[in-house]
MIMI-412055 format. One record per atom (N, C-alpha, C): residue in one letter; x, y, z. Coordinates in steps of 0.05 Angstrom, whole numbers, plus 32768, in hexadecimal, padded with zeros to 4 digits. Atoms other than C-alpha are relative to their C-alpha. Example, Ala and Ser with C-alpha at 12.3 -4.5 7.8 and 13.67 -1.06 7.14 Angstrom:
A80127FE88000;A80F67FA6809C;A801280188000;S7FF07FE87FFF;S81117FEB808F;S7FF18016800E;
//
This chain:
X7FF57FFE801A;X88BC895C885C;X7FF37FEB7FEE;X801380068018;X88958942881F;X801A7FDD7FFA;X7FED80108012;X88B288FF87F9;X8001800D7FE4;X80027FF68015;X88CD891987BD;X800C7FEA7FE9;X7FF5800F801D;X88E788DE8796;X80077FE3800C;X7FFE801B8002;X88E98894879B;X80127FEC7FF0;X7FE880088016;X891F886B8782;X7FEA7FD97FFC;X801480227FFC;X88FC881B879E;X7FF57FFC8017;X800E800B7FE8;X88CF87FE87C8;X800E7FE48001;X7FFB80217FF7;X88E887B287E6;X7FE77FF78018;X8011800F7FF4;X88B787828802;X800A7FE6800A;X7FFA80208002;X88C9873C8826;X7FEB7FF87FF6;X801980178016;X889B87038807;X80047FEA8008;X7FFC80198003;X889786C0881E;X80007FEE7FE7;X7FFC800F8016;X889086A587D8;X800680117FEB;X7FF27FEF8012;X88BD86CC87A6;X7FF47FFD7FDF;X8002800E801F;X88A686A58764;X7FDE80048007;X801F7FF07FFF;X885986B5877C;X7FFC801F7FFA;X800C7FEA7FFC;X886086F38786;X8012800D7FE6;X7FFA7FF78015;X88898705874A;X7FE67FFC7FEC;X801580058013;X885086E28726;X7FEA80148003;X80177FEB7FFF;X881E87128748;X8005801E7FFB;X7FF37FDE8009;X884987558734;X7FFF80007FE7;X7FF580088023;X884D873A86EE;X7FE57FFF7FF3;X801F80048008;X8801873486EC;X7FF4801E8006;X80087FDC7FFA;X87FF8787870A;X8016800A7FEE;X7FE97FEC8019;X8831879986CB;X80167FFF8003;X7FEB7FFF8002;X886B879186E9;X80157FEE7FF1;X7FE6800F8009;X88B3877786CA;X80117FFB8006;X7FE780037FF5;X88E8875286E0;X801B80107FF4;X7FF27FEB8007;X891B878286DC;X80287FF38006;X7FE6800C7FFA;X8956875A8703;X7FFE7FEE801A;X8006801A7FF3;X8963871B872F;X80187FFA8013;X7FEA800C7FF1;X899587068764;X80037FFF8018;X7FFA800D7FE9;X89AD86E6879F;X801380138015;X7FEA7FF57FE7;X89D0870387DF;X80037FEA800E;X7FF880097FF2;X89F386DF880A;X80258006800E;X7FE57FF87FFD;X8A3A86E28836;X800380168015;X7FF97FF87FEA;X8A5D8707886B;X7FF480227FF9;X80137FEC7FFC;X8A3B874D8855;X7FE47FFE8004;X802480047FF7;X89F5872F885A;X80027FFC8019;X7FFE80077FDA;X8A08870D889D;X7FFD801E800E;X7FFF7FE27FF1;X8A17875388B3;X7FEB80128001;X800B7FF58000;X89EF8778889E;X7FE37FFA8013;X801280097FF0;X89B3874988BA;X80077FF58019;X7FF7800D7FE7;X89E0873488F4;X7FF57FE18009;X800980218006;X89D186E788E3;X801E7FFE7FF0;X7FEF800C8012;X8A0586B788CC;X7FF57FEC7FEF;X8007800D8014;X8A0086908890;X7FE0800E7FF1;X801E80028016;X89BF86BC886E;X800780017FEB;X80047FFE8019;X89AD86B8882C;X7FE180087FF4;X80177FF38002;X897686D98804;X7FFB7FFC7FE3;X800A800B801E;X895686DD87BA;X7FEF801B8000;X80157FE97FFE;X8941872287AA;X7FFA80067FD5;X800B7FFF801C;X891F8737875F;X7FF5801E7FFC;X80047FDD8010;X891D87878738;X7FE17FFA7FF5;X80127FFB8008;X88D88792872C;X7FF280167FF1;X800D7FDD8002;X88B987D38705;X7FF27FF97FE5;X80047FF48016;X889487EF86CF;X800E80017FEA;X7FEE7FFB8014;X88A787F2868B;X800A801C8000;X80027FED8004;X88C888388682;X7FFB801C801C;X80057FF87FE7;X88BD884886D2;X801D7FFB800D;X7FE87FF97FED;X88FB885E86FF;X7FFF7FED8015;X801180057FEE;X88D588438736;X800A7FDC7FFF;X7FFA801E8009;X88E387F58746;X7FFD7FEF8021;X800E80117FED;X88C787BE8773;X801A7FF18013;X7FEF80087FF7;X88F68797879D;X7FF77FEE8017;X800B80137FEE;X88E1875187B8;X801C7FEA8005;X7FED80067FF9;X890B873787E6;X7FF27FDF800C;
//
C-alpha cells in the first residue's frame, strides 16, 4: 500500500540549537518549542527521570513539519 499522506517526520539530534540552525539555513521555520518530561515520558521510554527538548519545524504554508527531538 502506497504512502498517501504525511503528517511529520522526527529526528533525534545530538545538538538541537545546531541543527535547528541547519534547517533554518534549508528554509525551514520554527514553528513550536517544548520540553517533555515526567511519569508519561518515563513510560513511555521505560526510563525514570527522562527529559527531552523537542522543536516544530516546516515550511512556510506546508502541512508537512520537521520534528527534532
Amino acid at each position: 500500500m502506497p504512502i498517501k499522506r504525511t503528517d511529520h517526520i522526527s529526528l533525534n539530534v545530538v545538538n538541537l540549537e545546531e541543527a535547528i540552525h541547519f534547517f533554518s539555513l534549508c528554509g525551514l521555520e520554527v514553528r513550536g518549542r517544548w520540553e517533555m518530561k515526567g511519569e508519561l515520558l518515563d513510560r513511555l521510554l521505560s526510563l525514570e527521570g527522562a527529559e527531552t527538548e523537542c522543536v516544530a519545524l516546516g515550511l512556510p504554508g506546508e502541512p508537512l513539519w520537521l520534528e527534532l527531538v
